[in-house]
C-alpha positions as CSV (number, residue, x, y, z in Angstrom):
1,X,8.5,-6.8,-10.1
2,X,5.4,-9.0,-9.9
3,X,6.8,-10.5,-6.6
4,X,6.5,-6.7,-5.1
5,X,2.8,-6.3,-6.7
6,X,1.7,-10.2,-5.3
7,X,3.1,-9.5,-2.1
8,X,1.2,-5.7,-2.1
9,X,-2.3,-7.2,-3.2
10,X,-2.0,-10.0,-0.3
11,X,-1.2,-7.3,2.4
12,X,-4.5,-4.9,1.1
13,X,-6.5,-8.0,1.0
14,X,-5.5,-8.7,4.6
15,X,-5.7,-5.2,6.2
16,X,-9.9,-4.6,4.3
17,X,-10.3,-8.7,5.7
18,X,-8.9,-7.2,9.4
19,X,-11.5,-4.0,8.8
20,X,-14.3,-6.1,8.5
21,X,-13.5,-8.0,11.7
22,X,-11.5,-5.1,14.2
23,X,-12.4,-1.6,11.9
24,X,-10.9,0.1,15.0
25,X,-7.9,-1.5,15.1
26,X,-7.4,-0.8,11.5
27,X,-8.5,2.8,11.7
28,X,-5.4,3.6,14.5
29,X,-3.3,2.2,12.4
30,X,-4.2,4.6,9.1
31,X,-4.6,7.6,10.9
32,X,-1.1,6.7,12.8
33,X,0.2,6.4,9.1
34,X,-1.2,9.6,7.4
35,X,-0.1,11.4,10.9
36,X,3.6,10.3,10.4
37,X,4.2,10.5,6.3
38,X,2.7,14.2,5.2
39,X,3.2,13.4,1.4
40,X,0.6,10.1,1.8
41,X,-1.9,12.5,3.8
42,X,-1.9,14.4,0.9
43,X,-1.8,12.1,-1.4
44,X,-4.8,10.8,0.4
45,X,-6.6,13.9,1.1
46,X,-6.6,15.1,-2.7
47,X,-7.9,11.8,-4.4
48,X,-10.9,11.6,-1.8
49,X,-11.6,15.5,-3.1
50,X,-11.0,14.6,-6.4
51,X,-13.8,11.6,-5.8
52,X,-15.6,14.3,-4.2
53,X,-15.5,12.0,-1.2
54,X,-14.8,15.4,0.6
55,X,-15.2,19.0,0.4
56,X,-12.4,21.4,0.3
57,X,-12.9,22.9,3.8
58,X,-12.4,19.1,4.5
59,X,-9.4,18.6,3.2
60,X,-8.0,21.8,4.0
61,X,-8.7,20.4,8.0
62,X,-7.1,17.5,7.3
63,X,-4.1,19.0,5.7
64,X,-4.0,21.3,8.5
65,X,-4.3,24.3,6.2
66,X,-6.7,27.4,5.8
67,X,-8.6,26.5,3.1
68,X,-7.7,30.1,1.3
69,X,-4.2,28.5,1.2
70,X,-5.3,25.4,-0.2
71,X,-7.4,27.3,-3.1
72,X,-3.6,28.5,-3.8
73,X,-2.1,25.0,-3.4
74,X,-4.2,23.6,-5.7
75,X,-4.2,26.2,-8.3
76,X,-0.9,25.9,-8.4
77,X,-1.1,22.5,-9.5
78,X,-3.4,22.6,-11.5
79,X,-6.0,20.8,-9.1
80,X,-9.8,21.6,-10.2
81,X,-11.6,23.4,-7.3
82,X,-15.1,22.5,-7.1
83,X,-16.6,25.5,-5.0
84,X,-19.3,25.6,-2.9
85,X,-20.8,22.9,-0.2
86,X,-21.9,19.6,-1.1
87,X,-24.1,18.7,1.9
88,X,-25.4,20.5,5.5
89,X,-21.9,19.1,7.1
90,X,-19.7,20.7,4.3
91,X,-22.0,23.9,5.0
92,X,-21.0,24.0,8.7
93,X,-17.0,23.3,8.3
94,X,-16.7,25.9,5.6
95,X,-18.5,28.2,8.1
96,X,-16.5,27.0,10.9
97,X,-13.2,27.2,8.8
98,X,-14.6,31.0,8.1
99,X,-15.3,31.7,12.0
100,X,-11.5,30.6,12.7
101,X,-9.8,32.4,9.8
102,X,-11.8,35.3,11.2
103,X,-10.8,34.9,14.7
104,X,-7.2,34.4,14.1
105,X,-7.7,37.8,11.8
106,X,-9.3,39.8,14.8
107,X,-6.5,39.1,17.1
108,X,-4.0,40.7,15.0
């Protein structure tokens, strides 16, 4: 077991070292990840809204969800909701997650 967390530590270590030095690199290579494995991306997505790293419309776009839905998800799991926008840019994508769910609606 400790041979699993030593060889784990050395591998972050390496990958935030690699940031520093070729951040692009690194970023291709984490959105590749969250792209391919859906529970990570989730798992992702809600701790950076729980560190109110991002707003819900935020991680509703990232999860690829309206965030109506996500309000349900995360009821459902018991997941606080903090409501309302935390910034100008959470502003504009809860607007523009409004504008879509109202398009989509209109051409019904």
């Amino acid at each position: 077991m400790t041979i699993a967390i030593e060889h784990e530590n050395w591998q972050l270590r390496q990958l935030i070292k690699l940031d520093r030095s070729q951040p692009a690199l690194i970023r291709r290579a984490l959105n590749r990840l969250l792209e391919e494995d859906e529970p990570l991306r989730w798992s992702v997505v809600v701790g950076a809204y729980l560190d109110e790293e991002i707003s819900l419309a935020r991680a509703a776009a990232m999860l690829q969800l309206h965030p109506l839905e996500l309000r349900k998800q995360f009821i459902a799991k018991g997941i606080p909701l903090r409501l309302g926008p935390e910034d100008i840019a959470d502003a504009q994508a809860e607007v523009d997650a409004i504008r879509s769910w109202k398009r989509s609606n209109d051409n019904r």
